[in-house]
C-alpha positions, 0 to 999 in steps of 0.5 A: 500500500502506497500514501498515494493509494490511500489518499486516491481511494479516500477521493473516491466517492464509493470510499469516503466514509471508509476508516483508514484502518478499512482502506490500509486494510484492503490495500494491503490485503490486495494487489495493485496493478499498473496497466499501460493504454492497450494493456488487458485486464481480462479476456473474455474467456478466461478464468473468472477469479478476481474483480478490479477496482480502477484507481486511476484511468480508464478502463472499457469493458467489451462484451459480444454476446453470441450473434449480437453487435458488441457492447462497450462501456468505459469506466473510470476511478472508483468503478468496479469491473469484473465484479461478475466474477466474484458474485456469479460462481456459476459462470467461471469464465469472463464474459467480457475484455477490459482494456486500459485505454490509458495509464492506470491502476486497480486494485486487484482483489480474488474471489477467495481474498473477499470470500475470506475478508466477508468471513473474518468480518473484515468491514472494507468486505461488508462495503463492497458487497453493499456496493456490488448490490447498487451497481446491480441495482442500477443497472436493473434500472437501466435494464427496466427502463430499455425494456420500457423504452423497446415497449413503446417503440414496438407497440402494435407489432405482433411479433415484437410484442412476442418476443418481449414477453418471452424475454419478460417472462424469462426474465420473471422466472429467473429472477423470481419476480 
């Protein structure tokens, strides 16, 4: 753990109430990575282990789901990527590539080290769960309100409005609305 790290971690929003105790603990319990522009984080494929906190940089996560046109974010200082990894054990592979887009850093921190963290208690473990259930609460929302918005747009189409409500119905059996 560097003064730097910790002073970059206390900046970011997601970890402004943390304790300095909290923050050297995570720190120091995980890895820091430095990444140059072009570098990979992840590949699609490979073995889902561990999720990254970006410290500084850019990062773009690129999903192509199966017969579909590619799907790409870019996330920056205080985002969570690969987190997936951690929360879906069912799936272990990555669905995704992340790439540096530009010098920077993340903290790296293994599915087991959380697992283990959450286990003994440790406080920084707790947050970032609770973190993890806002991002995938968020990104329910957005999900909702695309589904809203295909609704609308399709409205009359017959087959549309099939396919919408197979993938709702999938969707309410999956996650047992």
């Amino acid at each position: 753990m560097t003064s730097k790290d910790m002073r970059i971690l206390r900046g970011l929003l997601r970890f402004e109430h943390y304790s300095d105790k909290e923050l050297a603990d995570l720190l120091d319990s995980c890895d820091t990575v430095e990444h140059e522009a072009g570098e990979a984080v992840f590949r699609m494929g490979e073995p889902a282990d561990a999720l990254c906190l970006i410290l500084r940089g850019a990062y773009q996560v690129r999903r192509k789901p199966s017969g579909q046109r590619p799907v790409e974010t870019v996330h920056h200082s205080g985002d969570i990527v690969g987190e997936m990894a951690v929360l879906d054990t069912a799936s272990p592979v990555r669905a995704a590539d992340v790439t540096a887009l530009e010098p920077g850093a993340v903290v790296k921190i293994s599915a087991e080290h959380l697992e283990q963290a959450t286990a003994r208690g440790a406080a920084w473990a707790a947050r970032l769960m609770t973190h993890f259930a806002q991002i995938l609460a968020g990104r329910l929302r957005e999900l909702d309100a695309a589904y809203a918005a295909l609704w609308k747009e399709t409205r009359g189409r017959s087959d549309a409005l099939s396919e919408l409500q197979t993938f709702r119905e999938t969707l309410e059996k999956k996650w047992k609305l």
